[in-house]
TORKOL-4160 file (C-alpha; in steps of 0.2 Angstrom, whole numbers, padded with zeros to 4 digits, m for minus):
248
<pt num="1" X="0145" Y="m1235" Z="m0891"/>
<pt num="2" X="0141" Y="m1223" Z="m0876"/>
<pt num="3" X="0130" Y="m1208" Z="m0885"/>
<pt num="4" X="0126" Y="m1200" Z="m0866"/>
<pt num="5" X="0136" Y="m1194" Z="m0854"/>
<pt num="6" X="0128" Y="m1193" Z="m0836"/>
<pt num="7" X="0131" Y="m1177" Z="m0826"/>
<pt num="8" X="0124" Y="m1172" Z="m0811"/>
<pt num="9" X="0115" Y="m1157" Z="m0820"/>
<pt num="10" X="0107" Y="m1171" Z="m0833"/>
<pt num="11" X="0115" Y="m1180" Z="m0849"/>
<pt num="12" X="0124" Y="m1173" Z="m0860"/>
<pt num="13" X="0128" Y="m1179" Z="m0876"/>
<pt num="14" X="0146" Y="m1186" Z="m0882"/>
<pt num="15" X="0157" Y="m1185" Z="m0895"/>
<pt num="16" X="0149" Y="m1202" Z="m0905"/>
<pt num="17" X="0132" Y="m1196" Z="m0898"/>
<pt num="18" X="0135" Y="m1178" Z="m0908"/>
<pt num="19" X="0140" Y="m1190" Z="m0923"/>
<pt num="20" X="0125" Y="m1199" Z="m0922"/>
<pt num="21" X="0113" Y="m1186" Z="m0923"/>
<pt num="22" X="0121" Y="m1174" Z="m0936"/>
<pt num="23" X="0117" Y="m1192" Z="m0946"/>
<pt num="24" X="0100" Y="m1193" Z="m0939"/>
<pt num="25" X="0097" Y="m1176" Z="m0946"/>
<pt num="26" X="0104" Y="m1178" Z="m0962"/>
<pt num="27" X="0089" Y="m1195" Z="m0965"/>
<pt num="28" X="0077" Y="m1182" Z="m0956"/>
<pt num="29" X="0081" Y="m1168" Z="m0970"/>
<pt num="30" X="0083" Y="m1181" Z="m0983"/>
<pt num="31" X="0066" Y="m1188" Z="m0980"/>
<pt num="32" X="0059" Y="m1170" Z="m0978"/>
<pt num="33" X="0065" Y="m1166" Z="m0996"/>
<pt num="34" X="0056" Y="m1179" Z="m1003"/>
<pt num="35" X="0040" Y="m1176" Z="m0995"/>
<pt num="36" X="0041" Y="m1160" Z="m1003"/>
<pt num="37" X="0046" Y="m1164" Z="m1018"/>
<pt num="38" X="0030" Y="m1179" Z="m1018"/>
<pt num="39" X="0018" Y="m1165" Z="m1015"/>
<pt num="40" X="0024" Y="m1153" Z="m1030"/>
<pt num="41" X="0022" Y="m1167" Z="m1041"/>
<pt num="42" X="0000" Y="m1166" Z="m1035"/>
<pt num="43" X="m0008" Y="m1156" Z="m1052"/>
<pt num="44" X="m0025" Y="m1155" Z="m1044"/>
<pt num="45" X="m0029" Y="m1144" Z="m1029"/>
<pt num="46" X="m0034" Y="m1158" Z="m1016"/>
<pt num="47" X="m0027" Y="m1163" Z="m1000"/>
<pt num="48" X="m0019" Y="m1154" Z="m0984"/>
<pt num="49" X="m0012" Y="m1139" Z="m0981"/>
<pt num="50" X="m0004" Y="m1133" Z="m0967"/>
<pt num="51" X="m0004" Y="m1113" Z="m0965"/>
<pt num="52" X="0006" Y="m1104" Z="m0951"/>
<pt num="53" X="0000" Y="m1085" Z="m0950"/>
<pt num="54" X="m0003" Y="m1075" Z="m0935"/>
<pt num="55" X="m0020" Y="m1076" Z="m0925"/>
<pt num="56" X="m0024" Y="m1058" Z="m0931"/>
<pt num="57" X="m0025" Y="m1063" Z="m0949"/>
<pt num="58" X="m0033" Y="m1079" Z="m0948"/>
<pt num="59" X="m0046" Y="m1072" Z="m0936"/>
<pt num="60" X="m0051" Y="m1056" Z="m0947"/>
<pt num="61" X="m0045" Y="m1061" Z="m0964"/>
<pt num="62" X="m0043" Y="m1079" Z="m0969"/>
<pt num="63" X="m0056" Y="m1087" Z="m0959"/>
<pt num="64" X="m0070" Y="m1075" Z="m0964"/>
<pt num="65" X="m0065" Y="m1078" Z="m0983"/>
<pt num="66" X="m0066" Y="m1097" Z="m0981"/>
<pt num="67" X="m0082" Y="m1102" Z="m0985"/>
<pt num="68" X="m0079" Y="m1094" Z="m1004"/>
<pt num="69" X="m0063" Y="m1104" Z="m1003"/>
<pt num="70" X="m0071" Y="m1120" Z="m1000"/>
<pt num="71" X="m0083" Y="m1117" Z="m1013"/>
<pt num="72" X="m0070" Y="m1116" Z="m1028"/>
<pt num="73" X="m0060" Y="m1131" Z="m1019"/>
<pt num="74" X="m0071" Y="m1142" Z="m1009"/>
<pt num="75" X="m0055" Y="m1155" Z="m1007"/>
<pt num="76" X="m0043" Y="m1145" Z="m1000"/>
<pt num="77" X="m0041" Y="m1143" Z="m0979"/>
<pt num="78" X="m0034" Y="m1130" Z="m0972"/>
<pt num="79" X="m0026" Y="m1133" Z="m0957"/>
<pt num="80" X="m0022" Y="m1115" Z="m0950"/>
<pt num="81" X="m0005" Y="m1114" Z="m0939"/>
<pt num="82" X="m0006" Y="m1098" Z="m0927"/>
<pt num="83" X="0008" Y="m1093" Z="m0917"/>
<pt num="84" X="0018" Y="m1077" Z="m0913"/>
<pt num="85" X="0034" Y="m1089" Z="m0916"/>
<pt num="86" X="0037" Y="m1092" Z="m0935"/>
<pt num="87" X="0037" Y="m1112" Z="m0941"/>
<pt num="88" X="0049" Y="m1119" Z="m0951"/>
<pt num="89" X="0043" Y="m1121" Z="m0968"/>
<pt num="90" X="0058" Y="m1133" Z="m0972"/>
<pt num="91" X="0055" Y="m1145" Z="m0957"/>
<pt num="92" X="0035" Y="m1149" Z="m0964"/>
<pt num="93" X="0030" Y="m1137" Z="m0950"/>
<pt num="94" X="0018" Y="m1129" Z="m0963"/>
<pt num="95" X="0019" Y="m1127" Z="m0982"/>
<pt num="96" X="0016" Y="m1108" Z="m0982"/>
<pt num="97" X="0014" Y="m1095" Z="m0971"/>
<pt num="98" X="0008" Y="m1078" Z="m0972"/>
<pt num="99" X="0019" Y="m1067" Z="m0963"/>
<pt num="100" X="0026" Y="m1048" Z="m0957"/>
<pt num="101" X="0041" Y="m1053" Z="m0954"/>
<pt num="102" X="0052" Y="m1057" Z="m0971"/>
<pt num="103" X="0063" Y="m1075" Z="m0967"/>
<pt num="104" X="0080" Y="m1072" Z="m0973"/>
<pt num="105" X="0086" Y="m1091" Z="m0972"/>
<pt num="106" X="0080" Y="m1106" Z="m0980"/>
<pt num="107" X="0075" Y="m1112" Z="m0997"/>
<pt num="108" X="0061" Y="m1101" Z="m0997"/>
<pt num="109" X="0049" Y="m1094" Z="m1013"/>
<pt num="110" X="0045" Y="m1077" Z="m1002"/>
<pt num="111" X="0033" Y="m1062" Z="m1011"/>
<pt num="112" X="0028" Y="m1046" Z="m1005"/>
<pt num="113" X="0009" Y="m1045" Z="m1008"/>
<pt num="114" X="0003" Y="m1031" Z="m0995"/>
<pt num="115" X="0010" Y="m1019" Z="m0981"/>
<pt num="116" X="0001" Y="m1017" Z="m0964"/>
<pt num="117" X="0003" Y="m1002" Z="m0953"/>
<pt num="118" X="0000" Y="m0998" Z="m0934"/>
<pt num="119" X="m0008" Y="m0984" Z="m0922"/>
<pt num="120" X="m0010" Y="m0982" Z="m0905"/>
<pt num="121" X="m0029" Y="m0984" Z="m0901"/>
<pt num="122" X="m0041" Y="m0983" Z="m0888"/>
<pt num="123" X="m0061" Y="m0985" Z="m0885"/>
<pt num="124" X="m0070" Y="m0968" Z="m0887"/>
<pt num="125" X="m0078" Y="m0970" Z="m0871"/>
<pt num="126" X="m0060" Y="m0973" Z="m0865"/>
<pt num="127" X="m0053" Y="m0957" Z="m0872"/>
<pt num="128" X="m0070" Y="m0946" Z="m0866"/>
<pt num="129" X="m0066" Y="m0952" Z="m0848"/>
<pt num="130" X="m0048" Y="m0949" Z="m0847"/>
<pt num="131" X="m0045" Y="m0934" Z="m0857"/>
<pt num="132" X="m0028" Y="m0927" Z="m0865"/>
<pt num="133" X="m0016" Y="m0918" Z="m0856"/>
<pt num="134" X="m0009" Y="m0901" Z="m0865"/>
<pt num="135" X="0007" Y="m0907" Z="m0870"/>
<pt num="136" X="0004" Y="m0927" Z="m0867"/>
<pt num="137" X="m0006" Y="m0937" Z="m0880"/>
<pt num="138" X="m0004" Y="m0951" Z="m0869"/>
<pt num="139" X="m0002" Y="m0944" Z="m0851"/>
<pt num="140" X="m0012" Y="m0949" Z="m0836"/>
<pt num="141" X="m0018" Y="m0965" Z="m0849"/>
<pt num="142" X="m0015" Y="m0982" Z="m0847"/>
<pt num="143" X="m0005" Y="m0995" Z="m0859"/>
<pt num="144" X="m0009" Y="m1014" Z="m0864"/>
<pt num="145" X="0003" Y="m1022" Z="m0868"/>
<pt num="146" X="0012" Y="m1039" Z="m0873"/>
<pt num="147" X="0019" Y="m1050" Z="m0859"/>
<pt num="148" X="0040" Y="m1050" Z="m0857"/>
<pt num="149" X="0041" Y="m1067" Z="m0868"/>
<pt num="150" X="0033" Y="m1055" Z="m0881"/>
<pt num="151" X="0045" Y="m1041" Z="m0877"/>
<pt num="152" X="0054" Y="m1045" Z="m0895"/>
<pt num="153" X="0038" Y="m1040" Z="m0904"/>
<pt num="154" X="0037" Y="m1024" Z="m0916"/>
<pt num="155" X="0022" Y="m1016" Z="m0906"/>
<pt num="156" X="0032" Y="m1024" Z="m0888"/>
<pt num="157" X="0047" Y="m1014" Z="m0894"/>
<pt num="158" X="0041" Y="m0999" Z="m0900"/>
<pt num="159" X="0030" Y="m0994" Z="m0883"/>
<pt num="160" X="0048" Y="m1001" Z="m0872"/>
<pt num="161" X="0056" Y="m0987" Z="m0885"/>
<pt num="162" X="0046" Y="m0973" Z="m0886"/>
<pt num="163" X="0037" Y="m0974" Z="m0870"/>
<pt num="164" X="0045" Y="m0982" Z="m0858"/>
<pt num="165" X="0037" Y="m0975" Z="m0841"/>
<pt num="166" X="0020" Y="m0980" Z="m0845"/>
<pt num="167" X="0009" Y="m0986" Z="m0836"/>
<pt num="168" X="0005" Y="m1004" Z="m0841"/>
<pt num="169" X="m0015" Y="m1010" Z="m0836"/>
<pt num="170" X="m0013" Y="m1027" Z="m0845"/>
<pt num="171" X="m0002" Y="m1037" Z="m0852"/>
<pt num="172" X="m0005" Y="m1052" Z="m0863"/>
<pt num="173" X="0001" Y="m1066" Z="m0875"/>
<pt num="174" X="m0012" Y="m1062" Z="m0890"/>
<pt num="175" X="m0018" Y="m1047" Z="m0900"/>
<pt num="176" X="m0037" Y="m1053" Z="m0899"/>
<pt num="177" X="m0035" Y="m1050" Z="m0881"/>
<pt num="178" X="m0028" Y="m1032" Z="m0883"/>
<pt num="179" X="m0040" Y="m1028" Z="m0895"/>
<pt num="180" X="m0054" Y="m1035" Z="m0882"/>
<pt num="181" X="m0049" Y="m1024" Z="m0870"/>
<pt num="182" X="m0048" Y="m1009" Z="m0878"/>
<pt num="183" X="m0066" Y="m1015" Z="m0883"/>
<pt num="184" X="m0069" Y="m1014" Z="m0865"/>
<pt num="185" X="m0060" Y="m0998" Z="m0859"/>
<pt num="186" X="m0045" Y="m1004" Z="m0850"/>
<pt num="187" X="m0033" Y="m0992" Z="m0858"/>
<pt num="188" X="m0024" Y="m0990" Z="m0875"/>
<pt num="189" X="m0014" Y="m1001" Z="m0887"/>
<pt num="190" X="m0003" Y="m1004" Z="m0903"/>
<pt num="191" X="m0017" Y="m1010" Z="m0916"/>
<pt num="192" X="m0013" Y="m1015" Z="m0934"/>
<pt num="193" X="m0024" Y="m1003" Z="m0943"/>
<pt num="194" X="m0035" Y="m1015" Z="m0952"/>
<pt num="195" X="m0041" Y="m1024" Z="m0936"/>
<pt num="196" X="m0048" Y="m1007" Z="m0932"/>
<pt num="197" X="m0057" Y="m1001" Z="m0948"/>
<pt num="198" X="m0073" Y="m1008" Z="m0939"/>
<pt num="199" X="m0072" Y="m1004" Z="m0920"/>
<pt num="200" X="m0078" Y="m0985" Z="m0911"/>
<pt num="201" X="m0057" Y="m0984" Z="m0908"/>
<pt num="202" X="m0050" Y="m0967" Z="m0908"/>
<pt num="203" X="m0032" Y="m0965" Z="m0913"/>
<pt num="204" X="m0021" Y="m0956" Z="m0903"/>
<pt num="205" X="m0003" Y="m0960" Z="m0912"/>
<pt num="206" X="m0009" Y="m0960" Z="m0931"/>
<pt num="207" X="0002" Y="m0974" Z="m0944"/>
<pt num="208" X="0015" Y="m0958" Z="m0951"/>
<pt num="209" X="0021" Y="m0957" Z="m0934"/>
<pt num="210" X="0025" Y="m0976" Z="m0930"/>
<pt num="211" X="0030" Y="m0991" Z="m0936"/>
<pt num="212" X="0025" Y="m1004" Z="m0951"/>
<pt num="213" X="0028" Y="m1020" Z="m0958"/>
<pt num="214" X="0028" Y="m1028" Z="m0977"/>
<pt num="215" X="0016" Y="m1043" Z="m0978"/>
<pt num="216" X="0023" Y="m1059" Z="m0986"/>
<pt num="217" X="0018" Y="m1073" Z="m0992"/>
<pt num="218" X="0032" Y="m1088" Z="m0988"/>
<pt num="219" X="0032" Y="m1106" Z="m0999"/>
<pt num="220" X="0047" Y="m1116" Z="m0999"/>
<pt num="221" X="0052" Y="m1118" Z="m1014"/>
<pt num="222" X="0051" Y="m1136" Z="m1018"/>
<pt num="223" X="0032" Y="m1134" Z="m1016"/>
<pt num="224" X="0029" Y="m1120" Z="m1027"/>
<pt num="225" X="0023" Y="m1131" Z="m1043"/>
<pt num="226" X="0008" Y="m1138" Z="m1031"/>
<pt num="227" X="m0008" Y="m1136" Z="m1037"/>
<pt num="228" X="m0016" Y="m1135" Z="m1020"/>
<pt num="229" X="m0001" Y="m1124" Z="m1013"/>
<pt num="230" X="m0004" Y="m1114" Z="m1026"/>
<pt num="231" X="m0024" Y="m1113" Z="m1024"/>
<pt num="232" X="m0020" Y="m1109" Z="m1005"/>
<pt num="233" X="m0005" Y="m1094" Z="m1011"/>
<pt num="234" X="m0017" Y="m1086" Z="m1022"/>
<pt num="235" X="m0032" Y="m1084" Z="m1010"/>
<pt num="236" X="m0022" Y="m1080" Z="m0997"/>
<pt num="237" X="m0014" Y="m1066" Z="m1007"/>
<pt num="238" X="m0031" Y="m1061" Z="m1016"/>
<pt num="239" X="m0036" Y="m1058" Z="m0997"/>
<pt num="240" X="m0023" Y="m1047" Z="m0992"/>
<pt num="241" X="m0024" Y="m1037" Z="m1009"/>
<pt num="242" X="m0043" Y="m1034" Z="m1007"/>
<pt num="243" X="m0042" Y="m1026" Z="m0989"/>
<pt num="244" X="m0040" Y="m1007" Z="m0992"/>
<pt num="245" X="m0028" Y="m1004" Z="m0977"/>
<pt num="246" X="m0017" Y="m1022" Z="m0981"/>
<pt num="247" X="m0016" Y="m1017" Z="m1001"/>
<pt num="248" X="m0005" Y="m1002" Z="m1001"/>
């Protein structure tokens, strides 16, 4: 049985090969299912789990809440997933995720448990040396930004949209780094209201003006009776409803 096809671009596969694999996935799937379906059968909170969120929220509100966490369960770890593309809950890639972006496919628990708005920021020392021209919030100011393999990305879209003649002084693949330098007075970017509660940022588009998202929490459903995915769901939502400018 020939599963490759050799072409002089690379191998391809054929007809018998496709055959193969659609059988291949349905054993992968098969298997997946009852992992899953092993781990909701767990009624104390110990073990792993695996968390996919984004660097923002684990940084400033799940990893700061932690050590409470692991004071009420001492036999769970954590292992925390960040990544601007979303994992897939129903190939083990994590067991829950807290998200901004609501998945619409998949056999997915999915809750609403906070909403998370935007502004355009920048440093006060930033804003003092480049002051506002009549007419231009953001005239003769400078932009950081994502990178084009983050183009697709709420903030990303919104500056391509609404300003698209800025002037870009950095772009790059993180939030931490845009929120560094507007820490360091490089210019002005799109912040999620709540990692800015704490900085000396001024805000130069307010929230009514842009953009938000809801925050949800993401289980696939054959996890849901978990103890420990539970434990992990609850904490993760108690966070979110605790933070005055997540909890609306």
């Amino acid at each position: 049985m020939t599963l490759f096809a050799r072409h002089q671009t690379g191998y391809f596969l054929t007809d018998a090969g496709r055959e193969v694999l659609r059988h291949a996935q349905a054993v992968e799937d098969s298997i997946l299912a009852l992992e899953r379906g092993a781990t909701g059968l767990d009624k104390a909170p110990a073990g792993t789990v695996r968390l996919a969120t984004s660097d923002s929220l684990a940084t400033d509100l799940i990893i700061p809440a932690m050590p409470a966490f692991r004071a009420r369960y001492p036999h769970i770890c954590l292992e925390i997933i960040t990544s601007t593309v979303a994992a897939e809950l129903g190939r083990r890639e994590a067991d829950i995720a807290l998200r901004v972006v609501r998945p619409t496919r998949g056999n997915l628990k999915v809750r609403r448990v906070g909403h998370m708005t935007y502004s355009v920021y920048g440093s006060r020392a930033y804003i003092e040396q480049h002051p506002v021209i009549e007419g231009e919030p953001l005239g003769g100011r400078h932009f950081i930004t994502w990178d084009e393999s983050h183009a697709h990305l709420p903030a990303a879209a919104w500056l391509e949209r609404e300003y698209p003649d800025c002037r870009i002084a950095l772009a790059t693949t993180s939030l931490p780094t845009q929120i560094a330098a507007v820490r360091a007075g490089l210019g002005l970017a799109v912040i999620p209201d709540f990692l800015a509660a704490g900085e000396d940022f001024i805000s130069m588009v307010p929230a009514d003006q842009m953009f938000s998202n809801e925050v949800w929490l993401v289980t696939h459903a054959d996890l849901i009776a978990s103890a420990r995915i539970q434990a992990v769901g609850d904490f993760l939502a108690d966070q979110v409803k605790a933070n005055p400018d997540l909890a609306r």
